[in-house]
N, C-alpha and C positions, 0 to 999 in steps of 0.2 A: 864856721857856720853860724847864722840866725835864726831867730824864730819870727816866723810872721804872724800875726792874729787872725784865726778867722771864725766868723758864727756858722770842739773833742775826744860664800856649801864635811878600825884595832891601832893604836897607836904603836904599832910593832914595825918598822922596816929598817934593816941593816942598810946596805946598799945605797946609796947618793946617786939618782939617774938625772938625766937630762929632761927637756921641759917636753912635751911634746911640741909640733907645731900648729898653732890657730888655724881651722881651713877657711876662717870670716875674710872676704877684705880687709885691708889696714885700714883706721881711722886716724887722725892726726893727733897727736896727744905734743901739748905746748909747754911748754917751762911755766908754772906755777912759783910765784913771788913772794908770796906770804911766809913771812917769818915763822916759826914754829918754835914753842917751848914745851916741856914735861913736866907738868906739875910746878910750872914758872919759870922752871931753868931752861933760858935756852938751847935750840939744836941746830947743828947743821944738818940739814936733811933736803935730801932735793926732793921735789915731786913734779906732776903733769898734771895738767889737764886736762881731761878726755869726757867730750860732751857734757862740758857743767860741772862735773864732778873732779875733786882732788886724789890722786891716784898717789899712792907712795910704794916705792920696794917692798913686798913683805920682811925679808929679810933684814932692811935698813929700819922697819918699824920695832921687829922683835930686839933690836941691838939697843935703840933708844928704849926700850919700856926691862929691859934685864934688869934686876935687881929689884923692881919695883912691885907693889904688890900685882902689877896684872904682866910679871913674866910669861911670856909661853914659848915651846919649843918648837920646832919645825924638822919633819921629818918627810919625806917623798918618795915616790918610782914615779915611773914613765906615766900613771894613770889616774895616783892618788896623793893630794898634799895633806898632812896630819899635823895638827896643831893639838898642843897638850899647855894647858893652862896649867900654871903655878908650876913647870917644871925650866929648869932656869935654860939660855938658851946657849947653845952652842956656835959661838963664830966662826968664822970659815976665813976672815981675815981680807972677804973683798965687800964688807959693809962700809955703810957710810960714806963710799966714797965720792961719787958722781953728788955733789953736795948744793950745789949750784949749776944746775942747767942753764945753758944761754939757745940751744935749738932743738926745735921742732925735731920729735921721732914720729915712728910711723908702730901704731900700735896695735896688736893683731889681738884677738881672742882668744884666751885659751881654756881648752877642754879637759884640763884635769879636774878633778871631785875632791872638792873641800871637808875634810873631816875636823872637828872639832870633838876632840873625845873620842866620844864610840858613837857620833851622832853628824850625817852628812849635812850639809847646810848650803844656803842657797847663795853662794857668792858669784859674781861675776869676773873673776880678775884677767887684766890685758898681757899680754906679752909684750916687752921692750927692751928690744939688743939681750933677747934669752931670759930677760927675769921678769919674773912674776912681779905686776904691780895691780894691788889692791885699791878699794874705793875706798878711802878710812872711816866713814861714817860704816859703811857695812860691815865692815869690821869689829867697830866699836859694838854692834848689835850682838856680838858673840864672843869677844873677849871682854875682859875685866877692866875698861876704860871706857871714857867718856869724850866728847870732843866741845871744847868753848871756843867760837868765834867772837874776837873782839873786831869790829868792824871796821870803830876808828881808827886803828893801829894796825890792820890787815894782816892781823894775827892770829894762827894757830894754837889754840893752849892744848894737850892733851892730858884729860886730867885722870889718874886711877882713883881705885876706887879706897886707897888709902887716904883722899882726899873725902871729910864730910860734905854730904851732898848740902845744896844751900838753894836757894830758890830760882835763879840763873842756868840751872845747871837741871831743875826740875821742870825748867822751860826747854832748853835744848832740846831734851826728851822727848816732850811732848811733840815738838819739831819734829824729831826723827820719825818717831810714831806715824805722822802725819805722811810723813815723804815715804815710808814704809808700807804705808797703805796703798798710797799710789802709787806706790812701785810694782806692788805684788797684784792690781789688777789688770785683766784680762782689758786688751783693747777693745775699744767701742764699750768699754762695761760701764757703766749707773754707778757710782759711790755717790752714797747718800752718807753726810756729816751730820751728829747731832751732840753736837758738844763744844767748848771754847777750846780753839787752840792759841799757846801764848809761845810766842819766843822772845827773840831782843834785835833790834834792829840791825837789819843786815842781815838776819834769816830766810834763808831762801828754799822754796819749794819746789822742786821742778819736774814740770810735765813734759816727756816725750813720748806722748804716745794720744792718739784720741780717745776722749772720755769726755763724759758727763759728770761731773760735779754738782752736788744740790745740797741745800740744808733741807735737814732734816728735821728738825726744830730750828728754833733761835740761833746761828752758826758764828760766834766770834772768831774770826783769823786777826791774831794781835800782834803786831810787831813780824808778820813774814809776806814776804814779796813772795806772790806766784811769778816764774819765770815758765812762759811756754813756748817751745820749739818743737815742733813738727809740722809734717805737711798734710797733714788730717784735722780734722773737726775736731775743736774741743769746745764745750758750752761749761758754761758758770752761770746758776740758779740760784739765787736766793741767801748769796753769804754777804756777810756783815766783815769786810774788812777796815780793822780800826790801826791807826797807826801812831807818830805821836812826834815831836819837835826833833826827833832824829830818826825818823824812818822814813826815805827818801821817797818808795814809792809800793805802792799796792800792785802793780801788775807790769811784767815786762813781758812782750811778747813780741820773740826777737822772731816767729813765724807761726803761723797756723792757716787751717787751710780753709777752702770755702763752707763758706755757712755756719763758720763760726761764731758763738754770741754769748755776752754779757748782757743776763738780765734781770732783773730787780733785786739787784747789787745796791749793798751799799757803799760807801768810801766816804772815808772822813780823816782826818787830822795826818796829813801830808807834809813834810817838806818842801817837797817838789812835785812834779804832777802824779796824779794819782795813775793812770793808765800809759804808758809807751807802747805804741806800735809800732813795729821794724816794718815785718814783710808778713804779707796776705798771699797765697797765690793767686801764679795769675787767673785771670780771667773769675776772680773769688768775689763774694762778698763778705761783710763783717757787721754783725748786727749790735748794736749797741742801743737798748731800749728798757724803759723804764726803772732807770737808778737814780741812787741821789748821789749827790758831787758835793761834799760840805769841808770846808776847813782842808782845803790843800794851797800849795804855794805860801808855806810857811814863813819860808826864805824872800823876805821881799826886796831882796838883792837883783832878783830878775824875772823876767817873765815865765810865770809858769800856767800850765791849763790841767784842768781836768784830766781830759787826752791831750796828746799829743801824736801826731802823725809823723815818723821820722822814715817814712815809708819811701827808701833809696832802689828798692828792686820791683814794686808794684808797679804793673801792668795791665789796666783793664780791670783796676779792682775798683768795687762802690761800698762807700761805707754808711749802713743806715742807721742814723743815731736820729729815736725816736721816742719821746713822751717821758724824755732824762728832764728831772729836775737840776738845776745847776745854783748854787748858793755861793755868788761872788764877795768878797770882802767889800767896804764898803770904803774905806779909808783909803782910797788907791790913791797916790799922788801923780803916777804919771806914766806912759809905757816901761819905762825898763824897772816898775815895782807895781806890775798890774798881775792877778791872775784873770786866766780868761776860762770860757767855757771850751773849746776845743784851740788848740794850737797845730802849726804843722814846720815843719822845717827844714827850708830854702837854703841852696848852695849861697856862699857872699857875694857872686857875681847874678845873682838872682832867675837863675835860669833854673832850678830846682831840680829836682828827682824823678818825677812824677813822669805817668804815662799814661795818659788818659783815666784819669783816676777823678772818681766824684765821689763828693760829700751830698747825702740827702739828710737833711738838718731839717729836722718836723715834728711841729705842735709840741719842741721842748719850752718848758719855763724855765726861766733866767729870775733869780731873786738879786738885788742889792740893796741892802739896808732897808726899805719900806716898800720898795721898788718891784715891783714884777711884772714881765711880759713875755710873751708866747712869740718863738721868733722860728721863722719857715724859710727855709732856703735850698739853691738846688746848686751848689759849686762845684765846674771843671776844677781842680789844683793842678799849679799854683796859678792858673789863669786868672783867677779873679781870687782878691784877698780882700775878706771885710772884716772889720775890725770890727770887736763885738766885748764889750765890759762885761 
């Protein structure tokens, strides 16, 4: 592919029962590739991935963390699984072994009640081929470890809490905090942000569900990628996402639904584009109005834009990007080291994605080096592509 330019949940049971079964559909949960260590040391450990999220055996989690200071046990019936922190765990001798996934399972819901201690807690874990797999970040919220993504290295660190906390690791947090929050509300609910939140590139936030987001004061998101999927409304108000010479991008959003919008946003210091759009539904619109676009396309290895439209299943969607300032580099030498203000992107044989899908492109400013001008336009894609510095 190319890009074209254009003017973008009593710790007492004897007894070992079975699981019960999920009454949800099955969702697809994929082989997850990421290497994973313990406090540095390496593990074999397999996991999934189910909608976004890194799912592992609880079982194959408590084998890797025995011994260490965030051991915990595992005890269950048909109704309730009991987790006991700092008591060492007992193997059953079928851990660890599915160590490396190579296919797709099919993963169900399940309704047993998480205890930790003598306190239920709000987990969600799947069922796959009978075992419980957890999300390991919500885990980590309730047991005695921590989780470090190294990005570069598309590694796993698990770290306890025998490990002194360091500043890395007081961003993660803050991460989680953040993803915690918007986990725990109510669809269609207002979360209003009034604080910085910092992670480390590669930190991802993700939204499945429709909501409103706003700052609440002055709103830093530093170093994390919003990724959103769903087929509802979600809106972004008033936040300051800052990034830095390895944070590839401020916003993926591999779907959302009509009437979705980005407004008086900021974005600034990108690798690569600050915005991806996958897929809008059909017959949707997507409003994108009044932000600024500054210091993305850091990589001037290739063409990057502001947005970017990589929009392969839109039908009948229009996208209104209105009254966006855009602050292009000035130093461009030539297409394949240019950013632009919006990009979109065409199959190689140039017949593209697209299905009746318009860009309304209006009264934004375009800065380059001394340079500014107000540019209006109304594009079928990829019917017509203008190319726009």
């Amino acid at each position: 592919m190319k890009k074209k330019l254009i003017c973008f949940a009593t710790s007492m049971i004897i007894a070992m029962g079975t699981c019960v079964p999920a009454m949800a559909a099955g969702v697809t949960a994929t082989p997850n590739k990421a290497s994973v260590s313990v406090d540095g040391t390496p593990i074999a450990i397999g996991a999934y991935n189910i909608n976004g999220y890194n799912y592992f055996k609880l079982r194959d989690v408590a084998a890797a963390l025995n011994g260490t200071d965030a051991t915990f046990s595992i005890e269950h019936n048909s109704d309730f699984i009991f987790l006991n922190k700092k008591v060492a765990y007992t193997a059953t001798g079928k851990e660890l072994k599915d160590t490396a996934p190579t296919a797709a399972k099919t993963a169900t819901e399940s309704h047993q009640f998480i205890v930790v201690g003598t306190k239920e807690v709000d987990l969600h874990p799947y069922l796959i081929d009978g075992y419980n797999y957890f999300q390991l970040r919500e885990l980590a919220q309730y047991l005695d470890f921590d989780i470090a993504w190294d990005n570069t290295a598309k590694a796993i660190n698990i770290v306890t809490k025998t490990t002194p906390s360091s500043t890395d690791e007081d961003e993660t947090a803050d991460v989680q905090n953040l993803q915690k929050q918007i986990d725990d509300a109510k669809a269609n609910e207002t979360i209003y942000l009034d604080e910085e939140y910092a992670g480390t590139p590669g930190d991802k936030i993700y939204i499945n569900k429709p909501l409103t987001i706003c700052a609440d004061t002055v709103t830093r998101l530093k170093n994390i990628t919003f990724v959103i999927n769903t087929d509802e409304k979600v809106s972004l108000f008033g936040l300051i996402f800052e990034g830095s010479k390895s944070t590839e991008n401020a916003l993926l959003i591999q779907k959302a639904g009509s009437g979705s919008s980005i407004e008086y946003c900021i974005f600034q210091n990108y690798l690569s584009d600050a915005i991806i759009i996958n897929e809008i539904a059909n017959g949707g619109t997507f409003n994108i109005t009044n932000n600024e676009f500054m210091e993305f396309g850091l990589d001037k290895k290739k063409v990057d834009g502001a947005i970017t439209l990589d929009a392969q299943k839109a039908m009948d969607v229009t996208y209104n990007l209105v009254e966006n300032q855009f602050y292009l580099k000035e130093e461009v030498a030539d297409e394949n080291t240019m950013d632009a203000a919006l990009t979109t992107t065409v199959a190689t044989d140039g017949t593209g994605f697209y299905n009746n899908t318009f860009v309304k492109f209006i009264n934004n400013m375009i800065t380059k080096g001394e340079n500014s001008y107000t540019v209006d336009m109304y594009s079928d894609i990829p019917n017509t592509n203008v190319t726009q510095e």
